[in-house]
Structures are given as structure tokens and as C-alpha cells.
N, C-alpha and C positions, 0 to 999 in steps of 0.2 A: 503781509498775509493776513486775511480775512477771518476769524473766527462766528461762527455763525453763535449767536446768541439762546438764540432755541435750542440746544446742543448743551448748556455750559450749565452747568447746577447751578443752587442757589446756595447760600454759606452752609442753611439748615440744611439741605440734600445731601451735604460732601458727605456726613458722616452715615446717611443712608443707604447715600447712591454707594454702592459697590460691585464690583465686575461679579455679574451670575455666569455660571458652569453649570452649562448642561449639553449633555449628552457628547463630554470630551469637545465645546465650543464657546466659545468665551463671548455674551453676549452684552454688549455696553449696556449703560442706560438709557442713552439717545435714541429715542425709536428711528432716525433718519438712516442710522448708522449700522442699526440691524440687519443681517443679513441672513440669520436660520431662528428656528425654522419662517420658510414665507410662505402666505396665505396668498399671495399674488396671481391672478389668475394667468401671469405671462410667466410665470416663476418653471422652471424644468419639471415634470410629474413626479418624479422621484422627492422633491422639496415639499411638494405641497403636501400637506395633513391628509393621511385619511377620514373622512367623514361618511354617514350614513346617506349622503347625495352620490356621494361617485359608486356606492355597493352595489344599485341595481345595473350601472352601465358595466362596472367589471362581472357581476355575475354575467350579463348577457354575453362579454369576449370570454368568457371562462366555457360557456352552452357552445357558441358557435367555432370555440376553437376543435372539440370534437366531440360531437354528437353520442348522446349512451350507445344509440340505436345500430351505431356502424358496429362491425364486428373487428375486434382487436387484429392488429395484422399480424398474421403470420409470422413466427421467429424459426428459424432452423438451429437446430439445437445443433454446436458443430461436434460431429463424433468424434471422441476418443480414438486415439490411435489406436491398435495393437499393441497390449504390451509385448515388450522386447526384453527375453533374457541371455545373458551372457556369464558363462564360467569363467574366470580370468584365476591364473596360479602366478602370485607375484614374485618375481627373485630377487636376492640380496640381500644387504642385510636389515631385514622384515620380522623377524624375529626379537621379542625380548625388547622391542622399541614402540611400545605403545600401538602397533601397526593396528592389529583388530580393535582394539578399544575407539580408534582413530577413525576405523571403517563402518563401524556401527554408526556413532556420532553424522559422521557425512554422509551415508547413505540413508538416514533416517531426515536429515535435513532437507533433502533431494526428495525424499519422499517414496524410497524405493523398497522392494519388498526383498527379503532371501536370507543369505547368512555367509559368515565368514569365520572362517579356522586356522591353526595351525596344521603342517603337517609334518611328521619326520625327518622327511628328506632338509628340511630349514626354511621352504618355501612357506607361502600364506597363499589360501583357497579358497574365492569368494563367489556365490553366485547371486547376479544384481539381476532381478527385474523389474521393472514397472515402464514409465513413458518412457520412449525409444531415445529421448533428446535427451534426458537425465541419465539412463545407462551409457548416453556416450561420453555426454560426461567426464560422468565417475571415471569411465574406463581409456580415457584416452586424454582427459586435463587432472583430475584427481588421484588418481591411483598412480600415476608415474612421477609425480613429486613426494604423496604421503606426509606422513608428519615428519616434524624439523630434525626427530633423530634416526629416521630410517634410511636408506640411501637403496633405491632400487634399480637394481640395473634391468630387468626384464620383465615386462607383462606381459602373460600368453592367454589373451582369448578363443573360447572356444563357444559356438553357439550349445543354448539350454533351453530345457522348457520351462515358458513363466510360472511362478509358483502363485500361491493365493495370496493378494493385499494385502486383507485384514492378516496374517500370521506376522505381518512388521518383517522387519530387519532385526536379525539380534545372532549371537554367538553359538557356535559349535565344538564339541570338544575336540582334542587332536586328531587327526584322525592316522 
């Protein structure tokens, strides 16, 4: 095997020549051996150095990529659904087991508006509105497992009218 001569330090270089780090790339001192950054005009465009020679050809693909003069296109803003409200009175044991504290937290998460209570009879009584996909949600993957100590055996939805966003989600007294 062949060492190329031009390549090899000289005794006084060893303790100069040492491996440069730059930009996370380990550049020998051999210029044969360099490989970043390259000035080569065959070199990938991404390798080669920006300079004050290629700024006016990239300003000119930056003009003719799109014109001031065109007028911006058109975006359709996609409408909001309808919000969707729904009363649901949950059975079992919903009481006394974190249920509401549990139903604010997820319905605030969800991004939903309304409120939720105890009621006498031992049930809990919650009305969810905002986007139609988030009250189904709630009311048909969240609200019939609830938190880890409640065990509910029934949700009864019944259609409501949506209340106002901005009033949140938050608690009601018993009713």
C-alpha cells in the first residue's frame, strides 16, 4: 500500500497539524482529503459556500418564483361546525368518586363549554357543548368509563341548547 507523500506531515507539523472540528465535521489537514466545506464548482449546491456571486441569481428565482404583482390566492376558511349540546345524567356509582372534579378536567381538555353537578336522586348531571366531535366524545368514549373509582352503569343523553364558549366548563351546585 502506497502512502501518498503530500498528505504526510513533516516531524515539525505533527505537533501542529491537528484534526479541526467544524461545524460537527472532522477536517484533516491534507487538503487532498477534504471533503467539507467544498468550493468545487461540481460540488452539490447545498456544499458550496454562499457568496455575494450567486445572491443576485437567487434573488432573481426568489422574483420569478412569485411575482408581488399576482394577487394572493384565495384560502377558504373551512367553517366551524355547529356547535352541538347534549344533557347526559350519569348512573352508578358517580357520586363521592372524584366524578365532577374528573368532568370539568376532561371537558376543559376537549375544549368544551357547560357544567356539571350532583343531583339528589345519586346520579351526576352534565351539559356538554362545543364541537360536535368532542361532545361525542365525552359522551359516548369518556363519560361511560369516568375516573378509575367510579363505576357507571348508565348514560342518558338527551339533546340541549348550546350555551356560550367563552363561560368554560366548571361546576354546579346540587341540584
Amino acid at each position: 500500500m502506497m502512502i501518498r507523500s503530500s498528505c504526510l506531515p513533516s516531524e515539525l507539523e505533527v505537533e501542529t497539524l491537528r484534526p479541526t472540528i467544524s461545524k460537527n465535521r472532522v477536517l484533516l489537514g491534507c487538503p487532498e482529503t477534504r471533503m467539507f466545506p467544498s468550493t468545487s464548482a461540481t460540488a452539490p449546491r447545498f456544499l458550496r459556500p454562499f457568496n455575494a456571486a450567486t445572491a443576485p441569481r437567487r434573488a432573481a428565482m426568489a422574483a420569478s418564483a412569485g411575482a408581488p404583482s399576482d394577487p394572493p390566492p384565495q384560502q377558504q376558511q373551512p367553517s366551524s361546525p355547529a356547535p352541538k349540546a347534549v344533557r347526559v345524567v350519569v348512573k352508578g356509582r358517580v357520586q363521592g368518586v372524584f366524578f365532577r372534579d374528573w368532568t370539568v378536567e376532561t371537558a376543559r381538555s376537549l375544549g368544551l363549554a357547560g357544567w356539571v353537578r350532583n343531583r339528589r336522586d345519586g346520579t351526576v348531571e352534565a351539559l356538554l357543548s362545543g364541537d360536535p366531535d368532542k361532545v361525542d366524545e365525552m359522551v359516548s368514549r369518556r363519560i361511560p368509563v369516568g375516573p378509575p373509582a367510579a363505576s357507571v352503569t348508565a348514560v342518558v343523553p338527551s339533546p340541549a341548547d348550546p350555551v356560550n364558549p367563552a363561560d368554560g366548563f366548571h361546576r354546579k351546585p346540587t341540584a
